[in-house]
C-alpha positions in Angstrom: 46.6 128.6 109.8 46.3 132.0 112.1 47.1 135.1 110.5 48.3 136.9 114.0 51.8 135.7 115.1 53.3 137.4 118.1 56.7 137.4 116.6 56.0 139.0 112.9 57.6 142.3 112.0 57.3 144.7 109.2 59.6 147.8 108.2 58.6 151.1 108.4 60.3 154.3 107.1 59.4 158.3 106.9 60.0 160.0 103.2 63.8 160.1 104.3 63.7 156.2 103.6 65.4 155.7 106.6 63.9 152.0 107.9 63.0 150.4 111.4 61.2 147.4 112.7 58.3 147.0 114.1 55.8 144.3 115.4 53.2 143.3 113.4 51.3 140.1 114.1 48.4 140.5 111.6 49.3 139.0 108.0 46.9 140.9 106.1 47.3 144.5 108.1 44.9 147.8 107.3 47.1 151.1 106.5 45.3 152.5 110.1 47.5 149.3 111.6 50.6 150.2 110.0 50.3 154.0 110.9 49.5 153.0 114.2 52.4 150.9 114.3 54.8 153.7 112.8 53.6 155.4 116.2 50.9 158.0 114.8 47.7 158.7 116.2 44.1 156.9 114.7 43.1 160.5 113.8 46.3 162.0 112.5 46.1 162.3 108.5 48.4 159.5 107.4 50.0 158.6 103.9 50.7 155.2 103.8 52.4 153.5 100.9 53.4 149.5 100.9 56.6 149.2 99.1 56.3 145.9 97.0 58.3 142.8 96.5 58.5 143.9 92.4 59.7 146.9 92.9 56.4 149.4 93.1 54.7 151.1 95.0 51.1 151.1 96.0 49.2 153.4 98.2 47.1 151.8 101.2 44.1 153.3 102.5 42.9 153.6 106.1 40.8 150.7 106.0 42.7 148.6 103.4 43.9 145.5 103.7 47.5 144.3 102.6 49.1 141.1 102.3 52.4 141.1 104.0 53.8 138.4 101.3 53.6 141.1 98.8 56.0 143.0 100.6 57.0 144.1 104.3 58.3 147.7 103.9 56.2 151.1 104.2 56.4 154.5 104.2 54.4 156.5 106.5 54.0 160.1 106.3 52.0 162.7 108.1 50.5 164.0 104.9 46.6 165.4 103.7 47.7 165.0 100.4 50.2 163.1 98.0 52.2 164.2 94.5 51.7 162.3 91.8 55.8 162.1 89.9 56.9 159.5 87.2 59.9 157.5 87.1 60.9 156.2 84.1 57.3 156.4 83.0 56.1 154.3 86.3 53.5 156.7 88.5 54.6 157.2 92.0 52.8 159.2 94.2 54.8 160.8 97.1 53.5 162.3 100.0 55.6 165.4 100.4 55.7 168.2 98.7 59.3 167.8 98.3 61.8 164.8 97.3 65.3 165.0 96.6 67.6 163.0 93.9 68.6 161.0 96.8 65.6 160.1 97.6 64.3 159.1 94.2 67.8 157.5 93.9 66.7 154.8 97.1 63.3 154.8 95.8 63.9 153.3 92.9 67.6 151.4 93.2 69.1 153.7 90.8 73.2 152.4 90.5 75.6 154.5 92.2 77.2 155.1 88.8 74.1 156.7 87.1 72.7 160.2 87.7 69.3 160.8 88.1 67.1 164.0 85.5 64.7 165.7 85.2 62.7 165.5 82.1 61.5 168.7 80.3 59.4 168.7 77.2 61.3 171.9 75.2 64.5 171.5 76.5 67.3 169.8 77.6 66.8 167.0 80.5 68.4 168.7 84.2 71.0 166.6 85.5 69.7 166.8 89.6 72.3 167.3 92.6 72.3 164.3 94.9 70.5 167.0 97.9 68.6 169.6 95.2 64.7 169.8 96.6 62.8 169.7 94.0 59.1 171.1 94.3 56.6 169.2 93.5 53.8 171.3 94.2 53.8 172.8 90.1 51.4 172.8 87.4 51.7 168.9 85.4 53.5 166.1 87.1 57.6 165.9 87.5 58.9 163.2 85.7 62.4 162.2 86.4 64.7 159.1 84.6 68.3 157.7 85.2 71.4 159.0 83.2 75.0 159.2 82.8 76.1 160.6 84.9 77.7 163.9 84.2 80.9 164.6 86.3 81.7 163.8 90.1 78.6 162.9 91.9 78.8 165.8 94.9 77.0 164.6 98.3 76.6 167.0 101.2 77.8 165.1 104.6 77.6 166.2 108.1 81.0 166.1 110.9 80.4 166.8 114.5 83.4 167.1 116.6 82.5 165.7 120.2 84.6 167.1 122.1 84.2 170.7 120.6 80.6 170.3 120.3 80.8 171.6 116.4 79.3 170.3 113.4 80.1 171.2 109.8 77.7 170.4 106.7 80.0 170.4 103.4 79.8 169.0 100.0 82.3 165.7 98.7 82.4 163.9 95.5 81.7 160.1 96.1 84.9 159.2 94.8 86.5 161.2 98.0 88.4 159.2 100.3 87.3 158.7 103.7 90.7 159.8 104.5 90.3 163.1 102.2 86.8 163.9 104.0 88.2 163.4 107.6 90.6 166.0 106.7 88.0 168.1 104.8 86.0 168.4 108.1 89.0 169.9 110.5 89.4 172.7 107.4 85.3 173.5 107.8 85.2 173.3 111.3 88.6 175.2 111.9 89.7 172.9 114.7 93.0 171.5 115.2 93.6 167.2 114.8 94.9 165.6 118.2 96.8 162.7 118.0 93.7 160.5 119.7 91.1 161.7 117.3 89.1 158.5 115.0 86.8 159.0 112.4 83.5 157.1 113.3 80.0 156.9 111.5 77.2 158.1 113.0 74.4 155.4 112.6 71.2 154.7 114.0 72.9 151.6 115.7 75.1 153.5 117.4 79.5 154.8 116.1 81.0 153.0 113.8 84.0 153.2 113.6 85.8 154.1 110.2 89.7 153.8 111.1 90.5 150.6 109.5 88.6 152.3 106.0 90.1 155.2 105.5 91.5 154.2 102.0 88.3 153.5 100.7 85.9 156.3 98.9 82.8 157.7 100.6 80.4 155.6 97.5 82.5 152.6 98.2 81.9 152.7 101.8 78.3 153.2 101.9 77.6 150.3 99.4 79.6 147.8 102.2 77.1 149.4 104.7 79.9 151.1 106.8 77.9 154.3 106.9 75.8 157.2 105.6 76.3 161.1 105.5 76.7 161.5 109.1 80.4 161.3 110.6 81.6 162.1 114.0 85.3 162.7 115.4 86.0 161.6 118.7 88.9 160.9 120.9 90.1 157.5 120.9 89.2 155.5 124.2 91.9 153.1 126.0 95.2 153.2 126.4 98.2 154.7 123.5 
């Protein structure tokens, strides 16, 4: 059986673990094919890790090989380096010098309902903000584990108003309504609600409109897939 087929595809996301497709027809691809694929150059200085079916993560050198059938998502990072963190005592390494609870929260498919620390030797384990950058460029290696979580989870969301070409960055607990946040976002941007206004999703399919969610919380909405951090108000289209 041939190992190119014109139709094969594989995933491909930066350290913001944001994915895309992307053709692939080898089966067993080097990490210079995938970064060439992600759209870098043969001579940039790329990190590739393959993101496997089990749950790890495994580094992939230039001129490595990789069975797609272990798993068909990557991250590729312009990086010279990488940062060697633990998760629950599993080695990662991460090629940025900085990753956020977020981030680590993806990585690993922590549950919405757990927070995610980290662990210090003489004293108590940090409870981590959702958006905290934590440095990873310190003496030893960072090791971080899930929690309990302690209190209303707080994420930082962005609302740009399209029509007054404004954007506000603000911080909501996850339990927060979509409703609630919609009405969060005319206090930060100081702009006045129109009668045609909708709250819509900004996602990298396109708006998404929010309307007929309003009652449901910002976690519960981004489990169902409805949308992110990003939010947009615009003015309704069509008739009254």
């Amino acid at each position: 059986m041939s190992d190119v087929n014109p139709n094969r595809t594989i995933e491909i996301a930066g350290t913001d673990l944001v994915f895309r497709t992307v053709p692939m027809r080898d089966r067993t691809p080097s990490g210079g094919q995938i970064a060439l694929a992600a759209g870098f150059a043969s001579d940039d200085h790329v990190y590739v890790l393959q993101l496997l079916d089990d749950g790890e993560l495994e580094d992939v050198r230039h001129r490595e090989s990789v069975l797609l059938s272990d798993g068909g998502r990557f991250l590729v990072a312009l990086s010279d380096r990488s940062f060697r963190i633990a998760f629950s005592g599993d080695a990662v390494d991460w090629p940025a010098r900085f990753i956020t609870a977020a981030t680590l929260r993806k990585l690993k498919n922590v549950a919405a309902d757990k927070g995610i620390y980290l662990e210090k030797a003489d004293e108590p384990d940090i409870a981590l903000d959702e958006e905290a950058l934590i440095d990873l460029d310190e003496a030893g290696v960072e090791s971080f584990k899930p929690g309990k979580l302690v209190g209303p989870k707080k994420q930082t969301v962005r609302v740009k108003h399209l029509g007054e070409l404004e954007t506000a960055r603000f911080k909501v607990d996850g339990s927060t309504t979509l409703a609630g946040l919609w009405d969060q976002a005319y206090r930060e941007l100081e702009v006045t609600r129109t009668e045609r206004d909708v709250l819509q999703a900004d996602t990298a399919g396109g708006p998404v409109s929010l309307m007929d969610h309003l009652s449901l919380s910002l976690e519960a909405a981004q489990r169902q897939g409805l949308c992110d951090k990003k939010f947009e108000i615009a003015a309704r289209t069509g008739g009254a």
